[in-house]
C-alpha positions as CSV (number, residue, x, y, z in Angstrom):
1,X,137.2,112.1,77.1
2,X,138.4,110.6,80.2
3,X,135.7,109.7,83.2
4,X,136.4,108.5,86.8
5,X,134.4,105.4,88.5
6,X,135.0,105.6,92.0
7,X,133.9,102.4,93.2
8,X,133.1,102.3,96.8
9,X,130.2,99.7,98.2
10,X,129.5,98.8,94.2
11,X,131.7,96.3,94.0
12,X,131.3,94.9,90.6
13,X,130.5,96.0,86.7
14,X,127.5,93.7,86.2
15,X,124.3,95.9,87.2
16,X,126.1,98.7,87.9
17,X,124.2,102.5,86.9
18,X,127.1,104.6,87.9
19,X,130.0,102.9,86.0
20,X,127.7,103.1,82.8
21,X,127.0,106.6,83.2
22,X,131.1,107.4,83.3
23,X,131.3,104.9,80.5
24,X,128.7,106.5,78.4
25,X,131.7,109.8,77.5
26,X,134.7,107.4,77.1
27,X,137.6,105.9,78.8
28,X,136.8,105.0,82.2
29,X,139.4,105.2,85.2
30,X,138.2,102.5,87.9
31,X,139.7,103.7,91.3
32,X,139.0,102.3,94.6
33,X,140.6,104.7,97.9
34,X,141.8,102.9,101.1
35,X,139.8,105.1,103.1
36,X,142.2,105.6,106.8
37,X,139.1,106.5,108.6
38,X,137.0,103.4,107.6
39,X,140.0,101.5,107.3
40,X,141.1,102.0,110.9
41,X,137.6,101.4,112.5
42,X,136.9,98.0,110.1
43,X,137.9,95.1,112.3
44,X,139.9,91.9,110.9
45,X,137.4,90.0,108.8
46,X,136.2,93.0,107.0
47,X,138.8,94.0,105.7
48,X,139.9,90.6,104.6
49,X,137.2,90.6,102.7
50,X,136.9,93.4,101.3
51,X,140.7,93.0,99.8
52,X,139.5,89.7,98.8
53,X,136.7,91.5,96.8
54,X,138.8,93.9,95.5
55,X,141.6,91.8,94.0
56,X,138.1,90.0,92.2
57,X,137.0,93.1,90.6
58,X,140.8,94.0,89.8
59,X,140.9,90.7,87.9
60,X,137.4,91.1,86.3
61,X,139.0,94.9,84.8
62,X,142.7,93.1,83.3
63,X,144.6,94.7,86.5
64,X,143.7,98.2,85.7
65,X,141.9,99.1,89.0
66,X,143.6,102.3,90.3
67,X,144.3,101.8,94.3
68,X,144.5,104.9,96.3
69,X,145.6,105.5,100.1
70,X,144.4,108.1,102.2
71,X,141.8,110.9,102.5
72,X,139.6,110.9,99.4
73,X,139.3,114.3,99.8
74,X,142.8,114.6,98.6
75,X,142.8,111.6,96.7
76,X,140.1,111.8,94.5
77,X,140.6,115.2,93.1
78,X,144.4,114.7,92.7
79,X,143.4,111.8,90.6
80,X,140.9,113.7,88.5
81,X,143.6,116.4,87.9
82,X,146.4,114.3,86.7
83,X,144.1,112.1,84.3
84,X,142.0,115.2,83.2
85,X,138.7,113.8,84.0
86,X,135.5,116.0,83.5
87,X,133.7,114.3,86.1
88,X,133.8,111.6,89.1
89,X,130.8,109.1,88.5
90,X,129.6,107.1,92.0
91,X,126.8,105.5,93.6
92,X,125.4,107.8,96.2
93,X,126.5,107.3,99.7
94,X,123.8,107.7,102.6
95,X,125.7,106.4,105.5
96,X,126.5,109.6,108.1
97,X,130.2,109.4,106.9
98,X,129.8,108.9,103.3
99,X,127.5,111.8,103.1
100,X,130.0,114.2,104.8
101,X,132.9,112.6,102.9
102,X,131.1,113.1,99.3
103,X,130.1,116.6,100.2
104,X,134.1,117.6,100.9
105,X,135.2,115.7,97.9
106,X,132.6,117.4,95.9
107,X,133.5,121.0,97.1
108,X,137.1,120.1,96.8
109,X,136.3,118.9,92.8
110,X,134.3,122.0,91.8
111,X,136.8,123.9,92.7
112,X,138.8,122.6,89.7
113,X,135.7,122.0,87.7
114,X,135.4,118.5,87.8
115,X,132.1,117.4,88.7
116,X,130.8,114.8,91.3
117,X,128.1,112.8,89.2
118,X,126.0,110.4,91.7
119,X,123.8,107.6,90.0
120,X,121.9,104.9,92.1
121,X,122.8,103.9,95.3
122,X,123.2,100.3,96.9
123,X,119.9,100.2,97.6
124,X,116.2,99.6,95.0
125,X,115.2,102.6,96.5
126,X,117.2,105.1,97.3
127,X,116.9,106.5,101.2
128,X,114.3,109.3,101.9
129,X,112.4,108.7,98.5
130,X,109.4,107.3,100.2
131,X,107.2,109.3,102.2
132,X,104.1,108.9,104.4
133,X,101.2,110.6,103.2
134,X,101.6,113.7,105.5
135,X,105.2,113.9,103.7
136,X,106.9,112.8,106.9
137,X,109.3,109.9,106.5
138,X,108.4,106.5,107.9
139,X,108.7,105.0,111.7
140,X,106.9,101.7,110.8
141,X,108.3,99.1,109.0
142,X,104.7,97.6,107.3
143,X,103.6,100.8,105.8
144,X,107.2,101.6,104.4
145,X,106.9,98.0,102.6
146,X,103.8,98.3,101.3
147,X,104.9,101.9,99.7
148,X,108.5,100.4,98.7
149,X,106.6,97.9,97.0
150,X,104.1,100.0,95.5
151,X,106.7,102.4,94.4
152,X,108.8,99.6,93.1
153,X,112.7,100.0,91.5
154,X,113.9,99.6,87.5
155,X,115.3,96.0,86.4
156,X,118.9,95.4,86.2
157,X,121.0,97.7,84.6
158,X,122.8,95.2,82.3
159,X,126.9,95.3,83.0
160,X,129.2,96.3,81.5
161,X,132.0,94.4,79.5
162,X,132.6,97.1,76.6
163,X,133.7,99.7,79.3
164,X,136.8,100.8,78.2
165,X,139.7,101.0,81.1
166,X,142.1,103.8,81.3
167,X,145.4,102.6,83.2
168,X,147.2,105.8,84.1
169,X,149.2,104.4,86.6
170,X,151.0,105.4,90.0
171,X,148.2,102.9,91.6
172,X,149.0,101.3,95.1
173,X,149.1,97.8,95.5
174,X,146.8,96.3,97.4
175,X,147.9,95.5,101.3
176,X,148.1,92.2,102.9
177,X,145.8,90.8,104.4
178,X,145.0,90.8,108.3
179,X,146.2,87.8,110.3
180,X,142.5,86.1,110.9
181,X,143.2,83.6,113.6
182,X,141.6,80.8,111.6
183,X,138.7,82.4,110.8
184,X,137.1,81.4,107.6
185,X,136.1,83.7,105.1
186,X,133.3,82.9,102.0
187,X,134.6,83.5,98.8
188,X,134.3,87.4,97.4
189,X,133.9,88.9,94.6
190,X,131.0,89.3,92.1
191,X,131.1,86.0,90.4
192,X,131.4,84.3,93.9
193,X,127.7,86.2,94.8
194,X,126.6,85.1,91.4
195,X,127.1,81.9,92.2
196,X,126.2,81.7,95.8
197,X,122.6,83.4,94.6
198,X,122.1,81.0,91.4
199,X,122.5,78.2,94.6
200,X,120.0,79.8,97.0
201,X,117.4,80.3,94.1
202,X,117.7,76.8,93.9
203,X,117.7,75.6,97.4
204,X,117.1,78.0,100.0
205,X,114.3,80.7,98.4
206,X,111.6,77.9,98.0
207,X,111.7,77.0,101.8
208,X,113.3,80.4,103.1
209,X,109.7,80.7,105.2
210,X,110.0,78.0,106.4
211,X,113.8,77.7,107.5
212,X,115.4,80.9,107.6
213,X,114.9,80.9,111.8
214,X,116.5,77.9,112.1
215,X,120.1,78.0,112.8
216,X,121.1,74.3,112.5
217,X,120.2,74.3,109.1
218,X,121.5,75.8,105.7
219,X,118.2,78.0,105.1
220,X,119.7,81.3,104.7
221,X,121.5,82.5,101.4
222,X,124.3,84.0,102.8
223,X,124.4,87.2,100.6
224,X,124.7,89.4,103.2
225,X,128.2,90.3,102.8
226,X,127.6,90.1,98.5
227,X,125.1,93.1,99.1
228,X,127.4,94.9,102.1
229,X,129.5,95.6,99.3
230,X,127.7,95.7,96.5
231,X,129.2,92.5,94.4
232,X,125.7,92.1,93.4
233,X,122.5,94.9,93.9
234,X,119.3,94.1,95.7
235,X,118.1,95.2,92.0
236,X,119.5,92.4,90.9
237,X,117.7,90.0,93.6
238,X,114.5,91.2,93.2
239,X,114.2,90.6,89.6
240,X,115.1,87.2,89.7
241,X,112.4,86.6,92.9
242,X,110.1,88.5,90.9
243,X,110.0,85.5,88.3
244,X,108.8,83.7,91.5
245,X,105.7,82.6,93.3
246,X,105.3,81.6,96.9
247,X,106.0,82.3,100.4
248,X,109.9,81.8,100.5
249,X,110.8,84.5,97.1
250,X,107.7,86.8,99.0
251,X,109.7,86.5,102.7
252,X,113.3,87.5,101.1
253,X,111.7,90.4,99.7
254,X,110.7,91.5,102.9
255,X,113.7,90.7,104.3
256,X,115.7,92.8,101.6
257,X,112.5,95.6,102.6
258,X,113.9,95.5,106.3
259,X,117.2,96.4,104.9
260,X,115.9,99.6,103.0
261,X,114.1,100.5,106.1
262,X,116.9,100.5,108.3
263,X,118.8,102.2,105.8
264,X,116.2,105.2,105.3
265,X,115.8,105.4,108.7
266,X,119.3,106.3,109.4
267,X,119.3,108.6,106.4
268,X,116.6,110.8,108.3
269,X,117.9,109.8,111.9
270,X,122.1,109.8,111.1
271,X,122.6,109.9,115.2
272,X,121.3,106.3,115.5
273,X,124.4,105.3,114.6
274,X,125.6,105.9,118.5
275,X,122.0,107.3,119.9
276,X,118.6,105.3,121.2
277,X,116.0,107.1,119.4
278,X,114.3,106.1,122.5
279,X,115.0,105.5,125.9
280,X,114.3,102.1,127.7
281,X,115.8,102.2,130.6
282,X,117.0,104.6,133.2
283,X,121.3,105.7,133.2
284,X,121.4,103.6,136.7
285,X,119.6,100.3,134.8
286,X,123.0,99.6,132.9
287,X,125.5,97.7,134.5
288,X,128.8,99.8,134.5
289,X,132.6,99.6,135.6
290,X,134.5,95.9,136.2
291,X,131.3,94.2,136.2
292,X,130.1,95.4,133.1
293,X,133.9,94.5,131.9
294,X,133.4,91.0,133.2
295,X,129.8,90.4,131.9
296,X,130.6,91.5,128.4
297,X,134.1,89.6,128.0
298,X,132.3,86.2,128.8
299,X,129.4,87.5,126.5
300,X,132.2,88.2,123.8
301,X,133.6,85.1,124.2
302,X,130.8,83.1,124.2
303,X,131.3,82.1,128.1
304,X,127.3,82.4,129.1
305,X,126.5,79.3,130.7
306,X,123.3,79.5,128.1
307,X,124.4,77.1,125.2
308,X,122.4,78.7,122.1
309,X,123.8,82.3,123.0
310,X,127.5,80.7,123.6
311,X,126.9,78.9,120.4
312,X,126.1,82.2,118.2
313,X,129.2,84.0,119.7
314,X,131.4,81.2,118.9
315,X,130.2,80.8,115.3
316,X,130.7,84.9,115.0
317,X,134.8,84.5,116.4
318,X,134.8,81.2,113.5
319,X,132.9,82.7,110.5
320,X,132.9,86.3,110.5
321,X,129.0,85.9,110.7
322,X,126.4,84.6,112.7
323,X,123.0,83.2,111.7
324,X,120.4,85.7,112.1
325,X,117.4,84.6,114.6
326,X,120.7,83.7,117.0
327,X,121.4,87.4,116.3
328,X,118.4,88.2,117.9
329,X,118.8,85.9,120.8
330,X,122.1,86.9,121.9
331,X,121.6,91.1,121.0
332,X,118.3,90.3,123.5
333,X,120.2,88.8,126.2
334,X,123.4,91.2,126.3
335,X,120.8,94.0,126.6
336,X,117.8,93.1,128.8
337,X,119.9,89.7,130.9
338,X,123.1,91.1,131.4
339,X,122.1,94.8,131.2
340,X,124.7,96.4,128.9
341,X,124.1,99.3,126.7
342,X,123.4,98.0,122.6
343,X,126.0,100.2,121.6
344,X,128.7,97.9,123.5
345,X,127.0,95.0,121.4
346,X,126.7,96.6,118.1
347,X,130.9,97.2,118.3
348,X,131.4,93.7,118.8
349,X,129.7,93.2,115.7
350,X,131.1,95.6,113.6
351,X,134.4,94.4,114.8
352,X,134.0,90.6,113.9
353,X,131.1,90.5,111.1
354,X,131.9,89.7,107.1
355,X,128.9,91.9,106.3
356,X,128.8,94.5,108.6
357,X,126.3,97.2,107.3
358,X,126.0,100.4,109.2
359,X,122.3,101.3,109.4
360,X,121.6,97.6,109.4
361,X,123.8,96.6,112.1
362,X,122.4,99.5,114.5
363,X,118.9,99.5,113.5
364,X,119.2,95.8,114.1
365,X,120.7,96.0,117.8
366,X,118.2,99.0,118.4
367,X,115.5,96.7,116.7
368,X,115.9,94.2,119.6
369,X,116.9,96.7,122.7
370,X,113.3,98.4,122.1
371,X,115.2,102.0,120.9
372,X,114.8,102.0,117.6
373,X,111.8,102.8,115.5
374,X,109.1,100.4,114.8
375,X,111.6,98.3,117.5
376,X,110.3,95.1,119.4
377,X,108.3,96.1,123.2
378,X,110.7,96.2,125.7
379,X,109.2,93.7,127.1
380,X,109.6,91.0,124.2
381,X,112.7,89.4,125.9
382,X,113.8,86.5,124.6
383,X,114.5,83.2,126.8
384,X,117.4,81.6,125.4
385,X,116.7,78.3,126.6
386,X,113.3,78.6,124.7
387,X,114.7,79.8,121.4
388,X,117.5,77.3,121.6
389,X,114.6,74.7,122.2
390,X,112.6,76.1,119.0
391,X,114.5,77.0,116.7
392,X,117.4,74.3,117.9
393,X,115.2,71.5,119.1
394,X,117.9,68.6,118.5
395,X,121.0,70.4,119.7
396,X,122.8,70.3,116.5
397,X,123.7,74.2,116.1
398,X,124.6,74.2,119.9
399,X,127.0,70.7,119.4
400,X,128.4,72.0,116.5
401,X,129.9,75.3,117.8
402,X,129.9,74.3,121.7
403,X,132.2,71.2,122.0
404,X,131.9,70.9,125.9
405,X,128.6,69.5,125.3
406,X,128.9,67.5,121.5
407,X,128.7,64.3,124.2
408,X,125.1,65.4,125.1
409,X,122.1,64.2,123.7
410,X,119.6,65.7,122.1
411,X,117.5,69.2,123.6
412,X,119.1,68.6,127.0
413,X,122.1,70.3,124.9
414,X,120.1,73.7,126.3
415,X,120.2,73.1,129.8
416,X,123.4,71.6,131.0
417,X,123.1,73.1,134.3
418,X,119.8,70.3,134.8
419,X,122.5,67.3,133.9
420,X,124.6,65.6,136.8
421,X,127.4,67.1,138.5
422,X,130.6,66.5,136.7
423,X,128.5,65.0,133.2
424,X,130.3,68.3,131.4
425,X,132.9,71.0,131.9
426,X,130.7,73.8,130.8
427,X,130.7,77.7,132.3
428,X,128.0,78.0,134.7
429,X,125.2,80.5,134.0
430,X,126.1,84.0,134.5
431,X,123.0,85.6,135.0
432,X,119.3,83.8,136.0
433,X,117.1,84.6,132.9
434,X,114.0,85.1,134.6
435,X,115.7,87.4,137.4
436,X,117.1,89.5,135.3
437,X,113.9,89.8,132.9
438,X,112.1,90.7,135.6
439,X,114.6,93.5,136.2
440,X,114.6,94.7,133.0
441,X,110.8,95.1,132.9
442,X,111.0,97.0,135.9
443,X,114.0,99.2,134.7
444,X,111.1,99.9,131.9
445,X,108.3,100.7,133.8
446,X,110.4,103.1,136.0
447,X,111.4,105.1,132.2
448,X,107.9,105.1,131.3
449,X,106.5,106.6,134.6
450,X,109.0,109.1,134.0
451,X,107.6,110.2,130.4
């Protein structure tokens, strides 16, 4: 008997519940569907990657993946009629989109009695298990660890090299790539995350505490696109820091915990994706019309006059990705310096960013704007002279993606506009930070006197 895998943000066969379930009755028909509406609103870099992933996985299965083009709610079921497959096997989808897709393509399959068989999901625990006590879903991000953990996830699935491909042909070829501009990619595919996580066990885990804040040096793994697409499973992670003691394997767990939060929350709150869940500000707070244009271009381009802010932006147009505490720092000062709605920010991202993850990309720029739940006060705004000073106290980050200023020394990298006229050819500031703080906390206190 003839099974589907429809592979989707799985991308691999090590650790993979869903492909072993279709396994488990036969031949297995590994299909992957160029989806036009995700396709069209991926930018550049994305996409990139993800063909890059996909040619991996086509390798790891002899050249038998099946790739489809179009709506997979015509796709899939055409598929499963001309191979005669009893069912469609997947990891479950909790993204708004997915959900609504999965629920057509199911309909569309029963009505030829082929069934849609979901196993697992890309996360340990699978959004809107956990529950508070009162059976309502979590707002706070401590309790929900502490029950995540407590609930805790099976080990690795084991992979699965005896799966037996069905080739039945009529595939597409995969399309060519997007022109990047120069823009350097990491390598995809499963064995690439393998490798890149046997390497951070070694040398960024242990100190990950310590150095995952600062941005001017190589303390973060780096897996973030690896688990955007599922070339390896947080499942996966957490068994190996499991074998682990210490601060560093205890803060990546919580870090992979944030993740699962962000993803359950949008599971039970699916119009964060474009929606505050709270407001912060009133609708005459946000800047609007040329000037917003104006302020977010030169935000965009990394054109601030604050160096640590204009070095994240640059590194996000180089890399596809951006360190996170600079994600922080430069989410914090589009929102509460320059006054410009989150939502602005979080398309940028999704535009440019390797590992762009829905509910963590949003719940992330709602995290810092003070909308989302269990979100920073309002009033936490960050200085980014201060966090550049911190987190970036010789300069290096700044120098390295900044080079008007590689010719200044040391911290003063941070404040160019306190170095002689004519020592650098560097935008001038934009915005005063501590005006424009001071706005935004009044902007807050007029919202809250209105609650």
């Amino acid at each position: 008997m003839t099974a589907i895998h429809w592979f989707r943000r799985d991308l691999r066969l090590a650790d993979n519940p869903a492909l072993l379930a279709a396994a488990a009755g036969g031949d297995v028909v590994g299909v992957f569907v160029l989806d036009d509406v995700l396709w069209r609103s991926a930018g550049a870099p994305r996409l990139a990657y993800l063909l890059r992933s996909l040619a991996a996985l086509d390798a790891s299965m002899d050249g038998r993946l099946v790739v489809l083009r179009g709506d997979p709610v015509d796709e899939v079921p055409r598929l499963a009629r001309d191979v005669g497959a009893a069912a469609v096997h997947v990891a479950a989808s909790h993204e708004p989109y997915g959900v609504r897709r999965d629920l057509a393509v199911e309909a569309a399959l029963n009505a030829a009695g082929t069934a849609l068989t979901r196993t697992g999901s890309a996360y340990a625990v699978d959004p809107g298990v956990l529950r508070t006590r009162t059976g309502s879903p979590f707002q706070v991000f401590t309790p929900f660890r502490t029950a995540w953990l407590e609930h805790g996830w099976p080990g690795p699935a084991g992979d699965a090299a005896r799966v037996r491909w069905a080739d039945p042909g009529g595939g597409a070829a995969l399309p060519a790539e997007p022109g990047l501009g120069g823009l350097r990619l990491p390598d995809a595919g499963e064995d690439a995350a393998r490798r890149r996580w046997a390497s951070a066990l070694d040398d960024v885990v242990p100190r990950y505490a310590d150095e995952r804040d600062r941005p001017d040096r190589d303390g973060t793994s780096r897996m973030s696109a690896a688990l955007r697409w599922g070339e390896v499973h947080p499942r996966t992670l957490l068994a190996d820091l499991g074998r682990l003691e210490g601060d560093g394997p205890a803060m990546f767990r919580s870090e992979l915990a944030w993740r699962e939060f962000h993803a359950d929350v949008l599971h039970h709150h699916p119009s964060a994706r474009t929606e505050s869940l709270r407001p912060v500000a009133p609708e005459d707070a946000w800047a609007g019309g040329d000037r917003e244009h104006a302020l977010l271009t030169a935000w965009q381009d990394g054109r601030t006059g604050y160096p640590f802010v204009d070095a994240g932006m640059r590194q996000l147009r180089a890399e596809g990705w951006m360190h996170g505490r600079t994600r922080m720092v430069v989410a914090s000062f589009l929102v509460k310096d320059l006054h410009i709605r989150w939502q602005r920010g979080a398309e940028h991202f999704l535009r440019w960013l390797v590992d762009a993850d829905l509910s963590q990309n949003q719940l992330n720029w709602q995290w810092v704007a003070g909308t989302g739940r269990d979100a920073a006060p309002f009033f936490r705004v960050f200085n980014p002279v201060a966090q550049g000073q911190r987190f970036d106290p010789d300069g290096d980050y700044v120098r390295r993606w900044v080079p008007e200023l590689r010719g200044v020394a040391g911290a003063a990298v941070h404040e160019p506009w306190r170095l002689p006229a004519g020592t650098v050819d560097y935008p001038e500031r934009l915005v005063d930070h501590a005006v424009e703080r001071r706005v935004a906390l009044e902007d807050n206190a007029r919202v809250r006197a209105l609650r």
